[in-house]
C-alpha positions, 0 to 999 in steps of 0.5 A, a space after each residue: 500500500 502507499 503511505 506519506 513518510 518523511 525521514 527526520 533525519 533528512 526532512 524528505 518527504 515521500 509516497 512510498 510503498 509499505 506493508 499493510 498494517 497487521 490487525 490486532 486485538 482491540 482494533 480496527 483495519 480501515 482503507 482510508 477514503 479521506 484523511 486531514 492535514 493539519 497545517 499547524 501540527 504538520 507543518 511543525 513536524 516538517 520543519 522540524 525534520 529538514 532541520 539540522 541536528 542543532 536546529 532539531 534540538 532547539 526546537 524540540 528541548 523535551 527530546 533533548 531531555 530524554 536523550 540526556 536520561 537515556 545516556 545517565 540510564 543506558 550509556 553514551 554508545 547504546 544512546 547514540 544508536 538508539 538515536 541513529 535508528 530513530 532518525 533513520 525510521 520513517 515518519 508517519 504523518 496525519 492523524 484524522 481520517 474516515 473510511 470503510 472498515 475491513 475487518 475488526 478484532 474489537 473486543 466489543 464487536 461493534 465494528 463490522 466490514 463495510 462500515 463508514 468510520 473516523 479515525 484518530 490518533 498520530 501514527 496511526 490515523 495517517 496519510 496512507 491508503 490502510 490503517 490499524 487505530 485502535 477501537 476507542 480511536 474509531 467511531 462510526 459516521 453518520 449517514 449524512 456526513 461524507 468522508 470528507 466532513 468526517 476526516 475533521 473529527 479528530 479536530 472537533 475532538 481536540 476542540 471539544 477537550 479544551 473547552 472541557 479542560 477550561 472547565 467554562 460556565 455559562 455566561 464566562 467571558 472566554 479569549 480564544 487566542 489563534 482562530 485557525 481550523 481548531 480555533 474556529 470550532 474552539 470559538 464556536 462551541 464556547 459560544 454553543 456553550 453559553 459563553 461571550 468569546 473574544 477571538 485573537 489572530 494576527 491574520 485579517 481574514 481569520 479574524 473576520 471569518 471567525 466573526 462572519 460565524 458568529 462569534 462576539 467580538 475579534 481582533 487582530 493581534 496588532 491592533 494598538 486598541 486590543 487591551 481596551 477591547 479587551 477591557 471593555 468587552 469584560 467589562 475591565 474584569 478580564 478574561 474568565 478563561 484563555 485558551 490558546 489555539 495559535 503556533 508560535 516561536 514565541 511567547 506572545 501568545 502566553 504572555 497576553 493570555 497573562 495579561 487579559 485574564 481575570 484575578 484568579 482566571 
């Protein structure tokens, strides 16, 4: 079958021919018919792997950490080819899909041949013609929802378990800083939820979508009037909850969360 792969240790990207994946207990095998990309979390694993070695371990610290235990627990030699090997292995991108069952070894046996279903999960819900997810990674697609609606899922999902994390009440004033795919749905259930919401991005265009939706109020993140917006629209108590749903090098998105959130938000 043919997968999207990219090697970490060049940042070449390619379709190649792999084997199929085995089905195993508590799992389902699924020809994919539809599958996401996720611009944001893609596009930082690309860049991340056409990095160089310095490069890669800037960008990714937490790595860097667990090679340091590794070598205090394994040593210097048995590290270096663990790491080797890592880099050497094949990256399997994606992580929402929809398609057609095969087959199923799921142990509540709800999931049979032909059946539509959604997919999630990284480096198992990827870019390839067949899957193996696990069964609480699969659900089965309405019959008004087309393969391609239902590859969104998993960001639907992600969206939904912020909400819930930020644990929000009815009538909370919210910000939604980065009004990207996952920021739009993370604006529209706030909103669904009973919630005022704010929306923040440096693009124009997603600003205006996210109000074209019907969120309350958004703005850019270079307009010079964005903390009396934001003053005014809370009505100088700040924020209730922040969530954050932006990429960046930077800070900046941390750091205005600081600032527009109420005492004790």
């Amino acid at each position: 079958m043919k997968q999207v792969v990219q090697s970490f240790k060049t940042g070449e990207l390619a379709v190649k021919e792999v084997p199929w994946p085995q089905l195993a207990k508590g799992y389902v095998l699924v020809e994919n018919r539809a599958s996401l990309i996720s611009s944001g979390t893609e596009r930082g694993t690309v860049q991340v792997a056409q990095a160089n070695l310095l490069d890669k371990a800037r960008q990714r610290p937490d790595l860097v950490a667990q090679v340091l235990q590794n070598i205090k627990k394994e040593g210097l030699q048995a590290t270096f080819a663990k790491v080797r090997t890592k880099l050497d292995a094949p990256k399997a991108l994606g992580y929402s899909t929809a398609g057609v069952v095969l087959a199923s070894m799921d142990t509540q046996n709800r999931y049979k041949a032909g059946q539509r279903v959604v997919c999630a999960g990284q480096d198992l819900a990827s870019h390839a013609e067949v899957v193996a997810v696990p069964q609480n990674l699969t659900a089965a697609i309405p019959e008004n929802v087309s393969f391609e609606e239902a590859a969104f899922t998993t960001l639907g999902a992600i969206a939904l378990q912020g909400v819930r994390q930020a644990d929000v009440r009815l009538g909370e004033n919210v910000a939604v800083i980065g009004l990207g795919l996952l920021g739009q749905l993370t604006a529209q259930l706030l909103s669904a939820s009973g919630c005022r919401v704010l929306g923040i991005d440096l693009d124009k265009t997603l600003v205006n979508l996210a109000i074209a939706n019907g969120i309350d109020e958004a703005h850019p993140r270079n307009n010079q009037n964005l903390a009396a917006a934001c003053h005014q629209f809370t009505g100088r108590h700040g924020f209730d909850k922040v969530i954050i749903t932006a990429s960046a090098k930077s800070n900046d998105p941390l750091s205005l969360a600081a600032e527009i959130a109420a005492q004790k938000g």
